[in-house]
Each structure stands twice: as C-alpha cells, then as structure tokens.
C-alpha positions as CSV (number, residue, x, y, z in Angstrom):
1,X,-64.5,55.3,-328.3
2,X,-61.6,53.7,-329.4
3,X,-58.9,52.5,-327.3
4,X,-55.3,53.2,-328.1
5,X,-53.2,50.3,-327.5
6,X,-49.4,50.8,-327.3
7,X,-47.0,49.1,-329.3
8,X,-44.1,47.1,-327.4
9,X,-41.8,46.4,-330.0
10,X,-37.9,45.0,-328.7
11,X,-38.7,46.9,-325.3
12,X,-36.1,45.9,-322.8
13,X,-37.4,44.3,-319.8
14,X,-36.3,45.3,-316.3
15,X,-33.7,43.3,-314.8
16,X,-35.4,43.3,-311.6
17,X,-38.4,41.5,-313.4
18,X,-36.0,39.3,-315.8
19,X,-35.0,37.7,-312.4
20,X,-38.5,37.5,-311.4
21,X,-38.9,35.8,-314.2
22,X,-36.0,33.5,-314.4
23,X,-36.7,32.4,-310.8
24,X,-40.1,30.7,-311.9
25,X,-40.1,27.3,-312.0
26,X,-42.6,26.3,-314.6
27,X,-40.4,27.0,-318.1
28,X,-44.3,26.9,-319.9
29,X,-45.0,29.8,-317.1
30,X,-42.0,31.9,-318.2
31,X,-42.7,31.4,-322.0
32,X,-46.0,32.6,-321.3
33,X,-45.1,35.7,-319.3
34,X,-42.6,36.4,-322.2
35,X,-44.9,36.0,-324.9
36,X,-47.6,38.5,-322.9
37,X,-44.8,41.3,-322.6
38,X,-43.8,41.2,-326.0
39,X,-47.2,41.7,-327.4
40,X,-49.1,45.7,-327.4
41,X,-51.3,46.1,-324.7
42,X,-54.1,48.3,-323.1
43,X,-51.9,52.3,-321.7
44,X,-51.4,52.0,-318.4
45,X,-50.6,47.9,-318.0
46,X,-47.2,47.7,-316.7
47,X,-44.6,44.5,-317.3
48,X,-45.3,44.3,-313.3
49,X,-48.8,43.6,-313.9
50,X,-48.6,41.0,-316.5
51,X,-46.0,39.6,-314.4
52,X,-48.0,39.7,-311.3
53,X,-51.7,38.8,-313.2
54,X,-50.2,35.9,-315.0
55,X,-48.7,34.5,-311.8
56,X,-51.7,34.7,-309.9
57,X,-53.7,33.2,-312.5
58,X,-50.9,30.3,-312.7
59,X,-50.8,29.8,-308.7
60,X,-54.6,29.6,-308.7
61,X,-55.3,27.4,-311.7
62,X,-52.7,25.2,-309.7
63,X,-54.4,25.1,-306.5
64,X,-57.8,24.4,-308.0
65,X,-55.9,21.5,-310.2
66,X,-55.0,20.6,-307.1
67,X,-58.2,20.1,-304.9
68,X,-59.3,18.2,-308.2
69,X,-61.1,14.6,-306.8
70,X,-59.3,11.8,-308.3
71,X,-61.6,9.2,-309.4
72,X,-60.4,5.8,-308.8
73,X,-61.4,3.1,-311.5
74,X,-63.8,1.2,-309.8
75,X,-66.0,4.6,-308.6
76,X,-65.9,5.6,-312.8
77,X,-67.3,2.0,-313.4
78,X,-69.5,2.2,-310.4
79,X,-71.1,5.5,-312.5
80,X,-70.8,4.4,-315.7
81,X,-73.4,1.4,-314.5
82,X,-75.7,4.2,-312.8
83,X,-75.9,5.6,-315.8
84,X,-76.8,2.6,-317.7
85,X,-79.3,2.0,-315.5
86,X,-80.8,5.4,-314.7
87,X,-80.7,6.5,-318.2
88,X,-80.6,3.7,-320.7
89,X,-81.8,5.9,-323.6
90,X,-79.2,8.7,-322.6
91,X,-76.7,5.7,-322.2
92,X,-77.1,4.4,-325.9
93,X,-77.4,8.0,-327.1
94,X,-74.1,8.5,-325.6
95,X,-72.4,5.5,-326.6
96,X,-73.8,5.8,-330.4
97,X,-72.1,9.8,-330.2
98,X,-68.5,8.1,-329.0
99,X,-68.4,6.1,-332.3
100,X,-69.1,8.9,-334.6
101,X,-66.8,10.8,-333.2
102,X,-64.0,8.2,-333.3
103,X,-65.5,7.5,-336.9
104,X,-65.0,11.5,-337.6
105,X,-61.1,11.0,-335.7
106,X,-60.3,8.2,-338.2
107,X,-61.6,10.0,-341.1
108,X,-59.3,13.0,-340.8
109,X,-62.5,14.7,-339.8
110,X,-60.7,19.0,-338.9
111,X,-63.2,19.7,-335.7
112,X,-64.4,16.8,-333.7
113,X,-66.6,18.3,-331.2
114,X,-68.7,16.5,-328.2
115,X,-72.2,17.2,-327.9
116,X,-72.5,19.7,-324.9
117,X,-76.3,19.4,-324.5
118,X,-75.6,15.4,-324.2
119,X,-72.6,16.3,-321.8
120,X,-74.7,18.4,-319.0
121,X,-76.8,15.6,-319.1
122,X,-74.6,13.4,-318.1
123,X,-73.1,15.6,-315.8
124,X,-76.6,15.9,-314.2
125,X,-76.4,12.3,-313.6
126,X,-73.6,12.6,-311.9
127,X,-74.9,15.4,-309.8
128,X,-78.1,13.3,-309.0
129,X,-76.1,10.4,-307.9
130,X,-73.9,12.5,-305.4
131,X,-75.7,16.2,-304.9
132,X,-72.7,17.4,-303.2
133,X,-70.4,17.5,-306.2
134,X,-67.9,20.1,-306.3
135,X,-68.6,21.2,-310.1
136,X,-64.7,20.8,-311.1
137,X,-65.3,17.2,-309.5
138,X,-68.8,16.0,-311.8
139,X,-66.8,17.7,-314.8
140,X,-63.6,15.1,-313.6
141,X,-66.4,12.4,-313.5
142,X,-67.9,12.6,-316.7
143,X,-64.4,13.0,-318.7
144,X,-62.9,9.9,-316.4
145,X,-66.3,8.3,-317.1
146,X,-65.9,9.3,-321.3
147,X,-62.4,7.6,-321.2
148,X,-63.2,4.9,-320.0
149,X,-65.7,4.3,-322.0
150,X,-63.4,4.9,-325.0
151,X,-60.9,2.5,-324.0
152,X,-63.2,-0.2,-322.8
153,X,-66.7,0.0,-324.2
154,X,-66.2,1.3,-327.5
C-alpha cells in the first residue's frame, strides 16, 4: 500500500512556531528544523511535531555528548601500549591499515573507509581492559586511540 505523502510547497509557518524557532540557540538547530518543514512529509505530521521531534532529538544527542568520557593523553597511550602488548598481530594489522588509508587520502582516493571488523576488535580490547565501559566511552577510546596514532605513530 502506498503512502501518500503531502507536498509542502512555500507553506507559511505559524508565528507562534517561527518564535519557537527563532528562540533556539543553536543556528545549525534552526536550519535544520527549517530544512525538515519545507520538505513533504508523512499526512498527519504537523510543523509542531517536527519542531518538537527534532528538538528532542537535539537535547538528547546533547546530553549523551555530554556524559561522553574524556580521555586524557596519557590514558590513550596507556591503551595504545595494552594493545601492543595484548595484541601484537592486531597491533601491526592495524597500524599497516592507517597507512593505506592515509596512502588512499593522499591519492585523492573518493571513499576512504576504516575496516569495521578490525575496529570492533579493537574496541573489544578496550572492553577487556576495562569491562565496565559505557559503549559511547570504548567507541571515544578507540577514535582518541586512532588519532593519536595518526599524529604520532604513523
């Protein structure tokens, strides 16, 4: 069955919910909000509830930004030389994926892309060095971890 979405075409927008709007903060936020009112959508989807859905989704992605661990320097070094020494093949393996794909960057390569299966297990690592991990915070580890390694090692 197919769905009937309804066009939305120079539709004014209220002014109670232009004010809304112009009383956000976060210009990138109102852009956004703009951009998903001027486009057709589902019957039944008011401007209220993109309004309201996209600042929900804004305030949350926020707050979990926020609760983010910030990894110090000498804790990425501290795991970068765990993983050296509990996974010396992974290690090289890794380190030998970095340079291709900063040899790909230099040669105007269109999609540079990191190995995922190489990046959960790395991410394991991190897990087995500290089990209590948030997930957000072993995915902060790795990429801290990744830098670092691309401004120091490689």
């Amino acid at each position: 069955m197919a769905t009937h979405k309804t066009e939305r075409k120079n539709m004014p927008i209220s002014p109670e919910l232009q004010a809304r709007i112009d009383a956000l903060q976060d210009p990138n936020l109102r852009a956004s909000i703009l951009k998903s009112l001027a486009l057709s959508r589902e019957p039944g989807i008011s401007d209220e509830d993109i309004f309201d859905i996209s600042v929900t989704g804004y305030e949350m992605a926020a707050e979990q930004q926020a609760r983010l661990r910030r990894w110090q320097e000498n804790e990425v070094i501290e795991f970068i030389e765990y993983f050296k020494a509990q996974a010396p093949d992974l290690y090289v393996k890794y380190i030998q994926h970095e340079k291709e794909l900063r040899q790909k960057e230099l040669n105007g390569a269109d999609e540079v892309l990191f190995d995922m299966d190489l990046w959960w297990d790395i991410k394991r690592l991190a897990y087995k060095r500290m089990p209590d991990l948030e997930a957000l915070d072993a995915s902060e580890l790795v990429s801290a971890a990744c830098r670092y390694a691309k401004a120091h090692l490689i």
